[in-house]
N, C-alpha and C positions, 0 to 999 in steps of 0.2 A: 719591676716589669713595665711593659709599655702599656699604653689605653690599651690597644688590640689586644693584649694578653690578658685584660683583665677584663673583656669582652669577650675570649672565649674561654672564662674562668681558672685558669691557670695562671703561673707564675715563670715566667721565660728569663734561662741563662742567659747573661751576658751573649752575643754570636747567632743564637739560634731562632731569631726574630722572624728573617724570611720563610725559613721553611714551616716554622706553625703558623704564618699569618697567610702562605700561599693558598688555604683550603676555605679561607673564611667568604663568606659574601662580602659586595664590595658596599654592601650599607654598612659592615662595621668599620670604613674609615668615616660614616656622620655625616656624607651627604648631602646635599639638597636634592631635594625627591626629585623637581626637574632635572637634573644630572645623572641619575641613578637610571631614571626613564631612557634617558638618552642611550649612557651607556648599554642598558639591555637591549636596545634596539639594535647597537651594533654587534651587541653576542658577547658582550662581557659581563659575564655575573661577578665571579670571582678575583682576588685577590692578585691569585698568581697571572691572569691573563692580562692584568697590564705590567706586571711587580717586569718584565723582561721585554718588553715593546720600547719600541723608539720614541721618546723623552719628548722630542721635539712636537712630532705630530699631536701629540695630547695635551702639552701645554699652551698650543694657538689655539685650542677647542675649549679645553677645560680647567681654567684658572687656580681652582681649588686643588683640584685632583692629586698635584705632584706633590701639594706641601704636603694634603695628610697623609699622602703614603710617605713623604721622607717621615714625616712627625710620626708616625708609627712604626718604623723602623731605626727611629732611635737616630737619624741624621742630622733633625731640624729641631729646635726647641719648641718644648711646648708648655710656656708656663700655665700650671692649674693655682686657681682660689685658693684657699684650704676653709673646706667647709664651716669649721670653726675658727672665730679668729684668734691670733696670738696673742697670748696675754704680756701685757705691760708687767704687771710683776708678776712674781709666781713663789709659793710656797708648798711643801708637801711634807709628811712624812707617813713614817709605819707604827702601828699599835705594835707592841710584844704580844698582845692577845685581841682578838675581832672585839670588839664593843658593839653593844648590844641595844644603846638605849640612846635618846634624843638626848639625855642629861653626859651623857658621852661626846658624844657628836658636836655640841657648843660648846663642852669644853676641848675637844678638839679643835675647833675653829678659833678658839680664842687661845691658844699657844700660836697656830697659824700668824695668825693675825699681828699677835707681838713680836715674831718673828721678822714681821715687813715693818714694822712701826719706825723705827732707826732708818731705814731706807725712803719709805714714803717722805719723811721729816727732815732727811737729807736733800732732797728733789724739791721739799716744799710743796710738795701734792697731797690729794687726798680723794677718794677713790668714791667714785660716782656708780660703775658700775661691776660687780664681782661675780667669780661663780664657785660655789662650793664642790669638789667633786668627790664622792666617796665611792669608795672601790671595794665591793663585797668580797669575800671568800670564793662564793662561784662563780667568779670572774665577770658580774653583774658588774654596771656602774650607775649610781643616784647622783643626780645634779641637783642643786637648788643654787637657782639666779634671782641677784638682789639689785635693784637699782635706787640708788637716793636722790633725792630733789636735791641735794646740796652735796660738796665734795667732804667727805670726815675719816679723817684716822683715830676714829674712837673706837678701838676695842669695844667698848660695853655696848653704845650703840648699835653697832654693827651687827651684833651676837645677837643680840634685843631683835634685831630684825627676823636672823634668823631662825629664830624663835619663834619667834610672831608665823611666818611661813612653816616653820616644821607642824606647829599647831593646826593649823589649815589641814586637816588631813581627809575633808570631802570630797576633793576631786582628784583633780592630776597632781596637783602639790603635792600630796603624801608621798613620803619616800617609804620604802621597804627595807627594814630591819631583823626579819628573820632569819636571816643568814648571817649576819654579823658582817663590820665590815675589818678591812685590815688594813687599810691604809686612807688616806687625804689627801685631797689638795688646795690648795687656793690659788685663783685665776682673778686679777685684778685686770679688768679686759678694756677700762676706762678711767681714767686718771686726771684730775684735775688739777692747775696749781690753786693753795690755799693758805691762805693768809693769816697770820699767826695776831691774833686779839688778846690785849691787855684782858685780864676779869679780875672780878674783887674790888680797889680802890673806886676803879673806873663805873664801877655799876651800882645802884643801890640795892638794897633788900629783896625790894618788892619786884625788880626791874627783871625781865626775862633774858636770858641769853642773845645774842646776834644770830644762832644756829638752833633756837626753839623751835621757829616755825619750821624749819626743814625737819627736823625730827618728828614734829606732829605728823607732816604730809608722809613721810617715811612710814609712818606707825600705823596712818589709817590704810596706806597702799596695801600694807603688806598685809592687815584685816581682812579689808573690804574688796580689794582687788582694782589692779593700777586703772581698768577703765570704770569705775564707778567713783573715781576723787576728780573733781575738773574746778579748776579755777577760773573765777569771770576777769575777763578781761575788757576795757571801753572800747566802742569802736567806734568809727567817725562816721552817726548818725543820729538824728533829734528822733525818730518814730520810737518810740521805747520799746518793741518786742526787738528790733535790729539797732539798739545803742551799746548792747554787751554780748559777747562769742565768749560760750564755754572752750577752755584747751588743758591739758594737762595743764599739772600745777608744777611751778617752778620756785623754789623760795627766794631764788637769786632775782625773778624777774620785779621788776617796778616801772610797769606800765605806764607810757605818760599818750595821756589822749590826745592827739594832733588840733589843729582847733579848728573846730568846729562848726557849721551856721548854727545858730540857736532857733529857739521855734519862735515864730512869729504869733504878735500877739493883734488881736483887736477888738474892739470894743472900747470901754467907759475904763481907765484908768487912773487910778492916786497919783498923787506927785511923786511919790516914789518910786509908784511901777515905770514912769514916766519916764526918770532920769534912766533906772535900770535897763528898758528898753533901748534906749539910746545907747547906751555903752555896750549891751549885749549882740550886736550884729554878729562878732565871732565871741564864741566864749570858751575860752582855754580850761585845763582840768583844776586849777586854783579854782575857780569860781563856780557857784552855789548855784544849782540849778533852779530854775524859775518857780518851781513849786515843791511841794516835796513829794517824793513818789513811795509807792504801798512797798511795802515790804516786801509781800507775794504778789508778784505779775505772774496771771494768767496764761497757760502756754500758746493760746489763742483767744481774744478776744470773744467774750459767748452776750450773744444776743437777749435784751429784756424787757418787756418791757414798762413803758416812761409814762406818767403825769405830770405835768409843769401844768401853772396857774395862766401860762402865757406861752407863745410856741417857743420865741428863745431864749424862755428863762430858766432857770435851773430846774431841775426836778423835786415834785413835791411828795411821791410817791414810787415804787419800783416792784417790780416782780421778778425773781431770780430763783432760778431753777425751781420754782414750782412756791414759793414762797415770798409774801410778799412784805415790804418794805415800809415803814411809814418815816420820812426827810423831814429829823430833828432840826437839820443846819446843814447848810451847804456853803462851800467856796469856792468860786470859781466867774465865769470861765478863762480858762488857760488856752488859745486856739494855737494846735500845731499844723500846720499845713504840710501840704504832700509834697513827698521827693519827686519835683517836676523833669527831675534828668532818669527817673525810674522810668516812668510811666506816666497816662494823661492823667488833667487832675478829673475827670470822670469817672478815672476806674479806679480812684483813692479820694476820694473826699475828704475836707477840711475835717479835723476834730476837733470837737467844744469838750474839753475835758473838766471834772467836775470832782471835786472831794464832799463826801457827804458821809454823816453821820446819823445814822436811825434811833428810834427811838430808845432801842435797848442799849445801846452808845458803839454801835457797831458800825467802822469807817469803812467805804468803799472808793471805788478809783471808777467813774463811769466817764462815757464820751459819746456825744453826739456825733453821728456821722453825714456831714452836709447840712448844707444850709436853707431854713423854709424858705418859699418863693423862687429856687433857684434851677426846680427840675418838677417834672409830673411825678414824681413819687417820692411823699413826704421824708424824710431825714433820720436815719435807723438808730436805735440807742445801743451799746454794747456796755458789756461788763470789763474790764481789763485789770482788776487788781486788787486786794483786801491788804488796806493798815494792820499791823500787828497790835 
């Protein structure tokens, strides 16, 4: 049937388009309101009051008008989406009896599955994203949709996932099995090529697969739920809360960091930092960042406060959320200076960053913010990161 007939709920034979569509309002050809307003003005509500008016006059007025009445009468094409999209491969079959249990349903998926396996391995693909559809007895239908971080025609894999998701049964994930289902399908809705790897000879014992880490990211997704897995990636900035962007995680991706200014240093340096200095202007993702940094970076910088023996010496003592510190050793300072193409350097001040270790042997990541002598209000200290 046409949009219009499924706008006023029915199903139109073949011929008989005009005469059910002549009684409709003229918003079910979809309109623009501006147009609709117009047409009311001049005493057209309906369908049939332009479906026999003269063509011409209404096409110098109204652009839209004639196409969706031919498009609704079945003259003019009107290609639609399809809500769901078409699957790249597809498999299906029928139970001889409904199955009733999850332990069913994987094994249903995994004959599915062998059933594409010859075909995927003929293409040289391997399927990134799939949907399971089961079709109940009451005419119900359960999906479960799986994406993988890497492209796999592994059966076991695959099932393994869906498993992991049939498990899941606290929210939306859980499917409904009390009615049993009677038939399958599998919808391969993304398809990758994939590349067929030597294993055995080529690998030692201990050595993990080329498609480990994809299966890992695979395994926590389907756990934990695809927005709580994110992988860090570099990004081209020295400030360390903006030098890494969480993104999904990709097992194919290998990030390579553009290069980079490095941080500027000053102060009393060794002959080594010296030379280092010098060569570090740009510093590509091969090379060793200038210090080492905590483990855990803080998701904001939290204010502490500092004793130093001297204003710009390291500190000898700290206070941190409510608990105070006694500075076994320190190392430093490391000075990163402000992104002068962000912002002025008044509303970002130099940082004197500082490794130190406490009495009980506990490292931290502190920084001075600004330098004494250089404004009316002395040089703030912050917290930004704890050594594991």
């Amino acid at each position: 049937g046409s949009p219009m007939g499924r706008a006023a709920g029915m199903i139109l034979a073949p011929g008989t388009e005009a005469d059910a569509l002549r009684p409709l309002p003229l918003a079910a050809l979809r309109l623009p309101e501006a147009t609709l307003s117009l047409l009311r003005r001049l005493g057209l509500r309906r369908i049939g009051d332009i479906m026999d008016a003269p063509r011409a006059p209404l096409a110098a007025r109204f652009e839209a008008l004639l196409l969706r009445l031919d498009q609704a009468l079945g003259r003019a094409p009107e290609p639609l989406a399809p809500a769901i999209p078409a699957p790249v491969y597809r498999a299906q079959g029928m139970f001889e009896e409904p199955i009733m249990s999850h332990e069913h349903v994987l094994e249903a998926a995994t004959r599915l599955l062998n059933s594409l396996a010859a075909e995927l391995a003929r293409d040289g693909v391997g399927v990134r994203v799939l949907r399971l559809i089961l079709f109940r007895v009451d005419s119900g239908v359960e999906t479960v949709k799986i994406g993988l971080a890497a492209p796999s025609r592994d059966p076991r894999h695959i099932v393994g996932l869906i498993a992991l998701r049939l498990e899941h049964v606290a929210g939306a994930d859980s499917i409904n099995t009390d009615f049993g289902f009677e038939a399958a399908a599998l919808h391969v809705l993304t398809a990758e090529p994939l590349t067929n790897r030597q294993t055995g000879l080529a690998m030692g014992e201990a050595a993990a697969p080329p498609e480990a880490l994809a299966q890992l990211i695979d395994r926590l997704q389907q756990r934990l739920g695809r927005a709580a897995v994110r992988q860090l990636y570099p990004h081209q900035s020295h400030i360390p809360e903006r030098a890494v962007r969480a993104r999904p995680p990709s097992a194919r991706a290998s990030p390579r960091l553009p290069l980079t200014p490095s941080a500027r240093r000053e102060g009393p340096l060794s002959a080594s930092s010296e030379r280092e200095s010098a060569q570090c202007l740009w510093r590509g993702p091969a090379q060793t960042p200038p210090a080492p940094r905590p483990l855990l970076l803080l998701p904001r910088p939290e204010p502490t406060e500092v004793v130093a023996l001297i204003p710009e010496g390291p500190p000898r003592q700290f206070r941190w959320r409510g608990v105070r510190h006694q500075v076994a050793h320190a190392q430093g300072p490391e000075r990163i200076a402000p992104e002068w193409w962000r912002q002025s350097p008044s509303d970002a001040p130099e940082r004197d960053y500082y490794t130190v270790e406490d009495s009980a042997g506990r490292r931290f990541w502190l920084y001075r913010a600004g330098r004494y002598g250089l404004g009316e209000a002395p040089p703030q200290w912050f917290i930004h990161g704890v050594f594991g």
